[in-house]
C-alpha positions as a Markdown table, in Angstrom:
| # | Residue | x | y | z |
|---|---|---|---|---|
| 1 | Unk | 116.7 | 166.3 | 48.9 |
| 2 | Unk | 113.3 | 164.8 | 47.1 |
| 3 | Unk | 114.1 | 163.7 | 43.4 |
| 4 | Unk | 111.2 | 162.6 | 41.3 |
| 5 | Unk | 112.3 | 160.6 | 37.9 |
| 6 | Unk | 110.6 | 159.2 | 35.3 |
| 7 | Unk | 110.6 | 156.4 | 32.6 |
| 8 | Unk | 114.6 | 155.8 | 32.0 |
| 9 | Unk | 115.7 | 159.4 | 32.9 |
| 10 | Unk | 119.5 | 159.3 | 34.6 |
| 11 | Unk | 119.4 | 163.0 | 35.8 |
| 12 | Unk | 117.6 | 164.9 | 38.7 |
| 13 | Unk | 115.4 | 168.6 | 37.8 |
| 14 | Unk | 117.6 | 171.3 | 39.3 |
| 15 | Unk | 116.5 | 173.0 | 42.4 |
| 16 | Unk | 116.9 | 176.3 | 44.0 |
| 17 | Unk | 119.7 | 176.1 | 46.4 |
| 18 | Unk | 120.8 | 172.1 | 45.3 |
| 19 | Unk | 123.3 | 170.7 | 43.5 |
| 20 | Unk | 123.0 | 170.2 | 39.9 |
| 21 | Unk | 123.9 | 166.4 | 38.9 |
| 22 | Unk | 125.6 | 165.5 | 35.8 |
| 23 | Unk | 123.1 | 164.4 | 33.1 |
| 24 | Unk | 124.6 | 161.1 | 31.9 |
| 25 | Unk | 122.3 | 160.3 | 29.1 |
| 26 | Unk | 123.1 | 159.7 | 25.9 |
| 27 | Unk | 120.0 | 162.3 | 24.6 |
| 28 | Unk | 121.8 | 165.0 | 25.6 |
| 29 | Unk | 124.2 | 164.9 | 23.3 |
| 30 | Unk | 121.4 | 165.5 | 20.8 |
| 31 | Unk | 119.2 | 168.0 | 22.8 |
| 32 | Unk | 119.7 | 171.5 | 24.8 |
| 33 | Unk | 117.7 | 172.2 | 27.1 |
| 34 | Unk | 115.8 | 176.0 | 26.9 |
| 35 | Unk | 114.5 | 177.9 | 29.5 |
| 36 | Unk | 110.6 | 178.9 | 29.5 |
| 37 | Unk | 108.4 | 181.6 | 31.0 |
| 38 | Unk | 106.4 | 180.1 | 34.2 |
| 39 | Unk | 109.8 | 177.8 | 35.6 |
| 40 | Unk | 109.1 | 175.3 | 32.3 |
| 41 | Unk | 111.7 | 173.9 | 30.7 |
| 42 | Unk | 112.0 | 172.1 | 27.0 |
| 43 | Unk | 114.8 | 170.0 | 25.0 |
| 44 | Unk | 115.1 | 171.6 | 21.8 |
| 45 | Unk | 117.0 | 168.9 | 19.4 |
| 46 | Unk | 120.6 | 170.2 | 17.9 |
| 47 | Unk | 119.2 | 168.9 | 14.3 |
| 48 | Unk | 115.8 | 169.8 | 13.5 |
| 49 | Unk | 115.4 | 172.3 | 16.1 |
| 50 | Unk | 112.1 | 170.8 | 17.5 |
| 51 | Unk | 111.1 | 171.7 | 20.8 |
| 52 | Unk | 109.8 | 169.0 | 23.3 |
| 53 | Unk | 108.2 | 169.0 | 27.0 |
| 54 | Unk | 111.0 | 168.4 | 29.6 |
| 55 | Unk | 110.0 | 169.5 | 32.6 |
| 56 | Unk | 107.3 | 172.2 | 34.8 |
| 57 | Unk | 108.0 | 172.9 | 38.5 |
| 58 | Unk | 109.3 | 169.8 | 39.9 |
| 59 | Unk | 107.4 | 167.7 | 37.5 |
| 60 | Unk | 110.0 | 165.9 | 34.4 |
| 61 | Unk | 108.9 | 164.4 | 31.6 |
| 62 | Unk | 111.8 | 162.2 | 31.6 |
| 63 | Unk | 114.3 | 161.3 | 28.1 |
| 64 | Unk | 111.9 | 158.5 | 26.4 |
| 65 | Unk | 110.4 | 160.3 | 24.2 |
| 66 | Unk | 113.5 | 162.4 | 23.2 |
| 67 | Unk | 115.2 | 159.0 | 22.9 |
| 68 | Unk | 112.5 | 157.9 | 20.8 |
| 69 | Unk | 113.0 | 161.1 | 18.4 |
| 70 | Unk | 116.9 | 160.3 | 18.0 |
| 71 | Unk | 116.6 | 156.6 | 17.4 |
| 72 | Unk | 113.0 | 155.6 | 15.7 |
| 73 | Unk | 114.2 | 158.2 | 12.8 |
| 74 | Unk | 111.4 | 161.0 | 13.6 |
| 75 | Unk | 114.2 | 163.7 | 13.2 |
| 76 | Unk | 114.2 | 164.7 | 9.9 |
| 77 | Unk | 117.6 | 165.8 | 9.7 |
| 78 | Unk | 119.1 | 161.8 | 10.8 |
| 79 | Unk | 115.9 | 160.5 | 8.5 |
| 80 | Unk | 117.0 | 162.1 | 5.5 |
| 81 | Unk | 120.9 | 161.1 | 6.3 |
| 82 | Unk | 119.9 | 157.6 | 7.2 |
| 83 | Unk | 122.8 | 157.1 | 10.1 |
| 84 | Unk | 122.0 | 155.9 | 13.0 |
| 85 | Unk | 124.9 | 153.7 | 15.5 |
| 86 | Unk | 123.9 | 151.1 | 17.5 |
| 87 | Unk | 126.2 | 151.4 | 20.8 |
| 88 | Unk | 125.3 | 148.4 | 23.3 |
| 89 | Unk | 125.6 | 149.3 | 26.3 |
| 90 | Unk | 127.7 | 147.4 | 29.5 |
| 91 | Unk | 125.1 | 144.7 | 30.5 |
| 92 | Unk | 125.8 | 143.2 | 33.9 |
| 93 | Unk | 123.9 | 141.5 | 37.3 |
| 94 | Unk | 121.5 | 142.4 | 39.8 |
| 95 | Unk | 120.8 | 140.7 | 43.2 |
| 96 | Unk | 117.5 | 140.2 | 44.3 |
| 97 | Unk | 117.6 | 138.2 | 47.1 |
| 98 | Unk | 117.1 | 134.5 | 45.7 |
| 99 | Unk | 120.2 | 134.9 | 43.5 |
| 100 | Unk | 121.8 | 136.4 | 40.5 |
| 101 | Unk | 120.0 | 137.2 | 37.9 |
| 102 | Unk | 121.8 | 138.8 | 34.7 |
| 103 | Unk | 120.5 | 142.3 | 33.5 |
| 104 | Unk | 120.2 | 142.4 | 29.7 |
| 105 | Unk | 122.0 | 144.2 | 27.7 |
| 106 | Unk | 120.6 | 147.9 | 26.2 |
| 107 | Unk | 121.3 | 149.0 | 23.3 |
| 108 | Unk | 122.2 | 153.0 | 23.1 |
| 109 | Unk | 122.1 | 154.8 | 19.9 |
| 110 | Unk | 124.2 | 157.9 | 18.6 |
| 111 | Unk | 124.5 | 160.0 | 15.5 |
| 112 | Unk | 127.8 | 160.0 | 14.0 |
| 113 | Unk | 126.7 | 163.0 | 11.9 |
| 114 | Unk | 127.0 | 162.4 | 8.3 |
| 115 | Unk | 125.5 | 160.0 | 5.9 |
| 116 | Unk | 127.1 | 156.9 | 4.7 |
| 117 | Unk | 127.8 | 157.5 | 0.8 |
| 118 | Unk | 126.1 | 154.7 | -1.4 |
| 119 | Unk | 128.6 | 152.1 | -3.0 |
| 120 | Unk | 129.2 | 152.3 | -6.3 |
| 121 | Unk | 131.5 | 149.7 | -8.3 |
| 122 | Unk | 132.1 | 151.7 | -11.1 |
| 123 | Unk | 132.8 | 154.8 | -9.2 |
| 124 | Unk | 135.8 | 153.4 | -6.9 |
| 125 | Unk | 137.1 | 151.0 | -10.7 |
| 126 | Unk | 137.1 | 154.5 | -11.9 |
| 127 | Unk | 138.9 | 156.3 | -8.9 |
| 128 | Unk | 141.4 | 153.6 | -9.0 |
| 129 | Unk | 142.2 | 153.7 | -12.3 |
| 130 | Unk | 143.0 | 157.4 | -11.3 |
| 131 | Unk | 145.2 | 156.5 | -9.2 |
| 132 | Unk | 147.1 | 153.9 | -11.2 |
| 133 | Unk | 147.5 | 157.1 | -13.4 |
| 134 | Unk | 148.3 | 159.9 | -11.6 |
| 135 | Unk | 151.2 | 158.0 | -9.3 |
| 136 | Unk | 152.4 | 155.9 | -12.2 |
| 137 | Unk | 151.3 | 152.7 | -10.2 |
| 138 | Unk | 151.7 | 148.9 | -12.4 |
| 139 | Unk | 149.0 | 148.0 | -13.4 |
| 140 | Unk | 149.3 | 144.3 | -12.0 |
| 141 | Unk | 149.1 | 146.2 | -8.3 |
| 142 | Unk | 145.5 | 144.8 | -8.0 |
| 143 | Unk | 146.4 | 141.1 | -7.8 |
| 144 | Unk | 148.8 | 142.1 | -4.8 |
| 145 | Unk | 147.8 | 140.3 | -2.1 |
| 146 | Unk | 148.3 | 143.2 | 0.5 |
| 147 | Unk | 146.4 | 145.4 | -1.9 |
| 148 | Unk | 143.7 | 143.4 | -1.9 |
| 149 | Unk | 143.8 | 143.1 | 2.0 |
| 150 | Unk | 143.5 | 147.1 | 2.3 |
| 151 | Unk | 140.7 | 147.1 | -0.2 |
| 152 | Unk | 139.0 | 145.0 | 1.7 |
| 153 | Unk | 139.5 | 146.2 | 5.0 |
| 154 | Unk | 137.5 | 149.9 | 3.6 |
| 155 | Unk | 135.0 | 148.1 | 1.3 |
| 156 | Unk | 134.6 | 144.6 | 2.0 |
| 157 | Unk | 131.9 | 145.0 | -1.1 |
| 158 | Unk | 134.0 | 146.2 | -3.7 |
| 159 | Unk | 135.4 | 143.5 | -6.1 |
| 160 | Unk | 138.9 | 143.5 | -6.9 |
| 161 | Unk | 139.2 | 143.4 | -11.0 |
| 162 | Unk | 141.8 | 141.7 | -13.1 |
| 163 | Unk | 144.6 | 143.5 | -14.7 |
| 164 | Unk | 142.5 | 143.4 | -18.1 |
| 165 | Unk | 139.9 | 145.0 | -16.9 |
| 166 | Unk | 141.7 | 147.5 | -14.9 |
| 167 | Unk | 143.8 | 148.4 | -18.3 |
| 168 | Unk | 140.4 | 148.8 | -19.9 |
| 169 | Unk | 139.1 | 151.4 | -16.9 |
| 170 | Unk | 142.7 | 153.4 | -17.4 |
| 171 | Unk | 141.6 | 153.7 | -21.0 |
| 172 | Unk | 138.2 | 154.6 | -20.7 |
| 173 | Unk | 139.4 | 157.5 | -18.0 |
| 174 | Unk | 142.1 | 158.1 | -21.0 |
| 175 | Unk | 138.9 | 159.0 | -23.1 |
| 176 | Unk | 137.0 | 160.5 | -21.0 |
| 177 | Unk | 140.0 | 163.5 | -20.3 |
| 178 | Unk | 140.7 | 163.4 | -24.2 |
| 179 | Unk | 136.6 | 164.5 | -24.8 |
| 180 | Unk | 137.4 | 167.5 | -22.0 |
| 181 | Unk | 140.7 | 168.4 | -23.6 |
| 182 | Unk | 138.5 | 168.3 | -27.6 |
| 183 | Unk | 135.9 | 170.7 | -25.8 |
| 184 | Unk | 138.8 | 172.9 | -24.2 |
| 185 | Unk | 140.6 | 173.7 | -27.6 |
| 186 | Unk | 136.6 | 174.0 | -29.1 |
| 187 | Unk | 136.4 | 177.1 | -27.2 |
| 188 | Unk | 140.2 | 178.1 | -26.8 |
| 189 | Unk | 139.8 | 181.8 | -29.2 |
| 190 | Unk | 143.0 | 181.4 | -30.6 |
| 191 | Unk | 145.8 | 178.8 | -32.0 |
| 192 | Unk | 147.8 | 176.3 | -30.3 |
| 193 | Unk | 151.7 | 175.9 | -30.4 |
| 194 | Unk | 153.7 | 172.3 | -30.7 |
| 195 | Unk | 156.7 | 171.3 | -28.7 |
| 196 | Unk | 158.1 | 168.3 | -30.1 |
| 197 | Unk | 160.9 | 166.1 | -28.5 |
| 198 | Unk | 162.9 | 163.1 | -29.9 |
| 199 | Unk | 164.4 | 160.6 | -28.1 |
| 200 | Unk | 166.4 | 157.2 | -29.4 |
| 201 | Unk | 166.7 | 154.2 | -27.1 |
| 202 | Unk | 170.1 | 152.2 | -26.6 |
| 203 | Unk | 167.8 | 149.6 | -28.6 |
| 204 | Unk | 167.6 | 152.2 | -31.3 |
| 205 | Unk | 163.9 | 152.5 | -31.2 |
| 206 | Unk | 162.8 | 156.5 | -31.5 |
| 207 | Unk | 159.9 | 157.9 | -30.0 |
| 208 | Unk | 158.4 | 161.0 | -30.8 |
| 209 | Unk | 156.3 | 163.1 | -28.3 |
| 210 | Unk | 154.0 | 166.1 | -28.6 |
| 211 | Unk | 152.8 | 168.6 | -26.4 |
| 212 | Unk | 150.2 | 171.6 | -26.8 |
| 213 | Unk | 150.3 | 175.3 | -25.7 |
| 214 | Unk | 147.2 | 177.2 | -26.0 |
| 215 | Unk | 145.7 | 180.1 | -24.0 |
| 216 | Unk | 142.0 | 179.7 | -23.1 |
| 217 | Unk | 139.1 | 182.2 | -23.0 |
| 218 | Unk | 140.7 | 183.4 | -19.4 |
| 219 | Unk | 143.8 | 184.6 | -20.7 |
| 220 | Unk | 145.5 | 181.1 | -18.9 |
| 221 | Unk | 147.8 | 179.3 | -20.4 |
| 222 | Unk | 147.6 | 175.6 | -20.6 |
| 223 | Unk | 150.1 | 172.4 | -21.9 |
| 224 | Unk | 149.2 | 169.1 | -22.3 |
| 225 | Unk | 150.7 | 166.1 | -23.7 |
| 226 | Unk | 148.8 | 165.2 | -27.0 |
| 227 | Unk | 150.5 | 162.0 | -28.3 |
| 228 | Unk | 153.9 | 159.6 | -27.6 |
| 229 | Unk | 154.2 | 157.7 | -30.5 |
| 230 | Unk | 157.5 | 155.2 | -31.9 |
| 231 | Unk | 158.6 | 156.6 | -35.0 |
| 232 | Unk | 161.3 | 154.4 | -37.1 |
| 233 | Unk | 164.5 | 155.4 | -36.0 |
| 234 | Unk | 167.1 | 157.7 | -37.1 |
| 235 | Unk | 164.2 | 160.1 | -37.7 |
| 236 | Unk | 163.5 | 160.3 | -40.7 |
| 237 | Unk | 161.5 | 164.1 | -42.1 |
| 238 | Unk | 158.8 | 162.4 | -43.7 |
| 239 | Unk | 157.8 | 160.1 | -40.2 |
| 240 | Unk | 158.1 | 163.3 | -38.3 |
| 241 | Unk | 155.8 | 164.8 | -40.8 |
| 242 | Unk | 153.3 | 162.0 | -40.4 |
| 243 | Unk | 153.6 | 161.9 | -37.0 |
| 244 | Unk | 152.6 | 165.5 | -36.8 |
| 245 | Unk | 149.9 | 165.5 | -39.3 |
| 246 | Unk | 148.6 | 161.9 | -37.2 |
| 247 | Unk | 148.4 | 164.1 | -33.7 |
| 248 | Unk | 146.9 | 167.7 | -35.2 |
| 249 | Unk | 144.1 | 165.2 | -37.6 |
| 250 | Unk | 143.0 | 163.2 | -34.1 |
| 251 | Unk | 143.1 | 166.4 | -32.0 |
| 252 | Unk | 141.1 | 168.1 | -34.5 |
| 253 | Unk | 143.8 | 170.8 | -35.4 |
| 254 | Unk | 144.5 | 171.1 | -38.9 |
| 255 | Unk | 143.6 | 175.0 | -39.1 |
| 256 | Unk | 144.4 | 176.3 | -35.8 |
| 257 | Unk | 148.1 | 175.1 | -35.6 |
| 258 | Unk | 150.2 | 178.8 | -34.6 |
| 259 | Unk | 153.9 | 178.0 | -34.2 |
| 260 | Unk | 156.4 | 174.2 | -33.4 |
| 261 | Unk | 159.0 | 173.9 | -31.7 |
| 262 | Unk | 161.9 | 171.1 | -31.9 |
| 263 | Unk | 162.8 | 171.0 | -28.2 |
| 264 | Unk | 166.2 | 169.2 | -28.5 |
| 265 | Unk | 169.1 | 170.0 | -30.1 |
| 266 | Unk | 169.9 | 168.0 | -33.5 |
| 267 | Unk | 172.3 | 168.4 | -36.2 |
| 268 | Unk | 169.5 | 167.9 | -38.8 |
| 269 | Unk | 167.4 | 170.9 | -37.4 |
| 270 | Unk | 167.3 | 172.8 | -40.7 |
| 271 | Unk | 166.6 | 169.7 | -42.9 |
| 272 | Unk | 163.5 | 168.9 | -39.7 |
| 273 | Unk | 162.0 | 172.8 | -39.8 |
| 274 | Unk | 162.0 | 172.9 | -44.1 |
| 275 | Unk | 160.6 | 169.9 | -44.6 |
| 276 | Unk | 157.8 | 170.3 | -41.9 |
| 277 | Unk | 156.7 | 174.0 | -43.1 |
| 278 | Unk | 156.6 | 173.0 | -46.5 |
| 279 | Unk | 154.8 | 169.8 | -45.8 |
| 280 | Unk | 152.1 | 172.0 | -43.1 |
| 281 | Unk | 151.6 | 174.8 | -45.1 |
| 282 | Unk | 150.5 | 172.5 | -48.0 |
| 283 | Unk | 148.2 | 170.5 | -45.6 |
| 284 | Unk | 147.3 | 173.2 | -42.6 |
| 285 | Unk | 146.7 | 177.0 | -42.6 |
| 286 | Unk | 150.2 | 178.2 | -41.5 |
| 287 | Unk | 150.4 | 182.0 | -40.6 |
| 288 | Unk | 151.9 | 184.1 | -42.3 |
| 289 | Unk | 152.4 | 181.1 | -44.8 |
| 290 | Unk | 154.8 | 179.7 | -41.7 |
| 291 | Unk | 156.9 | 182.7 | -41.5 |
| 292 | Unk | 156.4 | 182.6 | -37.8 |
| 293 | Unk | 157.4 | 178.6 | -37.5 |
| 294 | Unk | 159.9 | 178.1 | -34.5 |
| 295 | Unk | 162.6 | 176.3 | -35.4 |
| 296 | Unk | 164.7 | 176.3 | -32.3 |
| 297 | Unk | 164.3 | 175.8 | -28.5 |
| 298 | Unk | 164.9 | 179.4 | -27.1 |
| 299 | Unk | 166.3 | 177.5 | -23.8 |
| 300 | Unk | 168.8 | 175.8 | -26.3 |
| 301 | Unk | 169.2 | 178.8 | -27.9 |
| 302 | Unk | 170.4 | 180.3 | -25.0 |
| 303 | Unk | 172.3 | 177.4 | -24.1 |
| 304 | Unk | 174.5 | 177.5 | -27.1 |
| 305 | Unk | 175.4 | 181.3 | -26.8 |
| 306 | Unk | 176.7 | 181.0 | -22.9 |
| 307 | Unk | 178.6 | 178.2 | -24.1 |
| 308 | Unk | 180.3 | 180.0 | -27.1 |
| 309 | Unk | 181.0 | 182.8 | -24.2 |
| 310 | Unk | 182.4 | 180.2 | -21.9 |
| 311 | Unk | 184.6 | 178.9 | -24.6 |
| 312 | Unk | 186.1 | 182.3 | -25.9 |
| 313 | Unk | 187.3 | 183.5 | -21.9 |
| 314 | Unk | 188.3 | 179.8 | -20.9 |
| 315 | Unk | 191.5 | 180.8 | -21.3 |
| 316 | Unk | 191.6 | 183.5 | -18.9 |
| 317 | Unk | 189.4 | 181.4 | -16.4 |
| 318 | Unk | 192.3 | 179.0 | -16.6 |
| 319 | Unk | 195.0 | 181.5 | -15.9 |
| 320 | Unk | 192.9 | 183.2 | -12.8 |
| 321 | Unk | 191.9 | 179.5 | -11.2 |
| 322 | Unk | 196.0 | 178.7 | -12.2 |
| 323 | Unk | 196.9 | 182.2 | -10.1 |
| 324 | Unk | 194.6 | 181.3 | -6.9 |
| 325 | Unk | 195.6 | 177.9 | -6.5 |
| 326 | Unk | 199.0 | 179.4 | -6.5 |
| 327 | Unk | 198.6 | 182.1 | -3.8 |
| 328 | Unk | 196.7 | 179.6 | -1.4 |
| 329 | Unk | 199.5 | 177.2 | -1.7 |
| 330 | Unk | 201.2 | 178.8 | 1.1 |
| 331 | Unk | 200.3 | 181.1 | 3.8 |
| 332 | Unk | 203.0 | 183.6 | 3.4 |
| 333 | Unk | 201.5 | 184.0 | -0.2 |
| 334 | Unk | 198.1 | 184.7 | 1.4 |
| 335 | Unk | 199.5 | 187.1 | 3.9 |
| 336 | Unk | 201.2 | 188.8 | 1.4 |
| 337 | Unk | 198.4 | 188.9 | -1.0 |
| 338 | Unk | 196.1 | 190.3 | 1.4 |
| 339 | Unk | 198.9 | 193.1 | 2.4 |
| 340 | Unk | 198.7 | 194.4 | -1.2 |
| 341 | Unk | 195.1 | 194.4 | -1.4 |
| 342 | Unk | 194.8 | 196.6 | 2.0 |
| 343 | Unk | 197.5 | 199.2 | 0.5 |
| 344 | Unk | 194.7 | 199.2 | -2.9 |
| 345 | Unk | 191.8 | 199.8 | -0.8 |
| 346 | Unk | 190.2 | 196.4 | -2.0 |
| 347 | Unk | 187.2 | 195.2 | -0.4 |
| 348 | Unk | 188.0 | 192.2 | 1.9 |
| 349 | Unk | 184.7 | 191.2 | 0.4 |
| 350 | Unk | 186.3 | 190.5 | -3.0 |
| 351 | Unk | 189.4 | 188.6 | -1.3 |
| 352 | Unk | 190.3 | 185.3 | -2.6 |
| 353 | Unk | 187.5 | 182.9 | -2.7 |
| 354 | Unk | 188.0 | 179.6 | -0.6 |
């Protein structure tokens, strides 16, 4: 069987009636080869769809210049993505006759496919500082040593910062999402509603935190933690007042507050709910002149009636839990008890519970 190559070319031009060889080189990869009118034949490149001569008859044109389009950048498409993966090839030695003499190494090329994104310092301080937020991480996790081993093993580039300036990054992200949340409730159409929660520490410190419910222009409702302050401690009305005046003056709320809520039960509710309407409708367009302030948790509203419920049967509970244990005490009870409820047509569903 004749086989006529050319430059570098590892595969043989299929005849009528032969075997077609494997093509081995790396070019095809990159190129499909397309039947033409008159027996010729062209590699069309995956890419940029360019069309080259291949072969005519028994004549081929060989992979050179096909090689040349891959790896000297003339495709447009691996141009523009600027990738390109040097892949040395197995090197090795040839006889010829007077000794061994080493063959040198080529190099191959292949595309990965994509581009390799441009480094940016700021961008990946920024995305880490994301991070830190989002999964709560300590801030001091950037002087780890295996942290900084990982970091380096992706980017050897990037520069690992000091806990200063990473605390600084969290807080410019901080203010970044504050500046969405401002233009969010700029173009919410209607009010926003406070939940407020107190807590006091087994040091007696007490904290005060605020959260907003608003509805935006697409009918979705949103919440979002506005401020987490320390208050003095016990609460006093007029630093819950303060506090609450504090959050709705830096979110820009005076005149679009709709309803709060205190979202923990407290003995001093009342006292909390009269001094606040008073003390907003003086300083803040209320509804209704606050006739629609919340003044209770609906949940502990809720709460408090099933428990007055519970309370007022817990006698009978008692007596039916006192009458089970009683029956299952003793197996002749159970076979008794199970006789009477067959003669009553009971369920066997709604026997005894184990």
């Amino acid at each position: 069987m004749a086989e006529e190559t050319a430059n570098d070319t590892q595969e043989t031009t299929p005849r009528t009636g032969t075997r077609r060889r494997r093509k081995k080189s790396l070019v095809w990869e990159h190129f499909t080869i397309e039947e033409v009118a008159g027996g010729v034949t062209r590699a069309c490149c995956n890419l940029c769809k360019q069309t080259f001569a291949y072969s005519s008859g028994s004549k081929i044109a060989g992979t050179s210049h096909l090689k040349r389009h891959i790896t000297l950048g003339s495709c447009p498409k691996i141009k523009n993505q600027e990738q390109r993966l040097a892949l040395p090839s197995a090197g090795g030695t040839d006889n010829d006759g007077e000794g061994t003499v080493e063959r040198p190494t080529k190099r191959r090329y292949r595309y990965t496919g994509y581009a390799n994104a441009a480094f940016d310092q700021d961008r990946s301080c920024s995305y880490l500082a994301k991070m830190i937020i989002q999964h709560d991480y300590p801030l001091h996790i950037v002087q780890q040593p295996a942290f900084s081993t990982f970091i380096e093993s992706l980017q050897p580039r990037f520069k690992i910062v000091d806990v200063d300036t990473m605390e600084g990054e969290v807080y410019s992200v901080y203010q970044k999402e504050k500046e969405n949340l401002l233009q969010a409730f700029n173009t919410m159409p209607g009010r926003i509603s406070l939940t407020i929660g107190l807590w006091t520490t087994s040091q007696t410190l007490g904290y005060v935190s605020l959260a907003g419910q608003f509805i935006d222009s697409e009918w979705k409702v949103h919440r979002r933690m506005l401020s987490f302050m320390m208050v003095s401690s016990p609460h006093s009305e007029n630093a819950l007042s303060e506090a609450i005046s504090m959050t709705l003056s830096d979110w820009n709320m005076k005149d679009r507050l709709f309803t709060i809520t205190l979202d923990n039960e407290c003995s001093s509710h009342d006292i909390y709910s009269a001094n606040l309407r008073d003390y907003l409708s003086n300083k803040n367009n209320l509804m209704l002149k606050g006739q629609l302030f919340v003044v209770r948790c609906y949940a502990h509203i809720l709460n408090a009636v099933a428990q007055d419920v519970i309370a007022s049967i817990h006698g009978v509970i008692y007596n039916i839990r006192e009458s089970i244990k009683f029956i299952k005490a003793s197996s002749a009870r159970e076979e008794k008890f199970a006789e009477i409820a067959l003669q009553l047509e009971i369920p066997r569903e709604l026997y005894l519970c184990s």
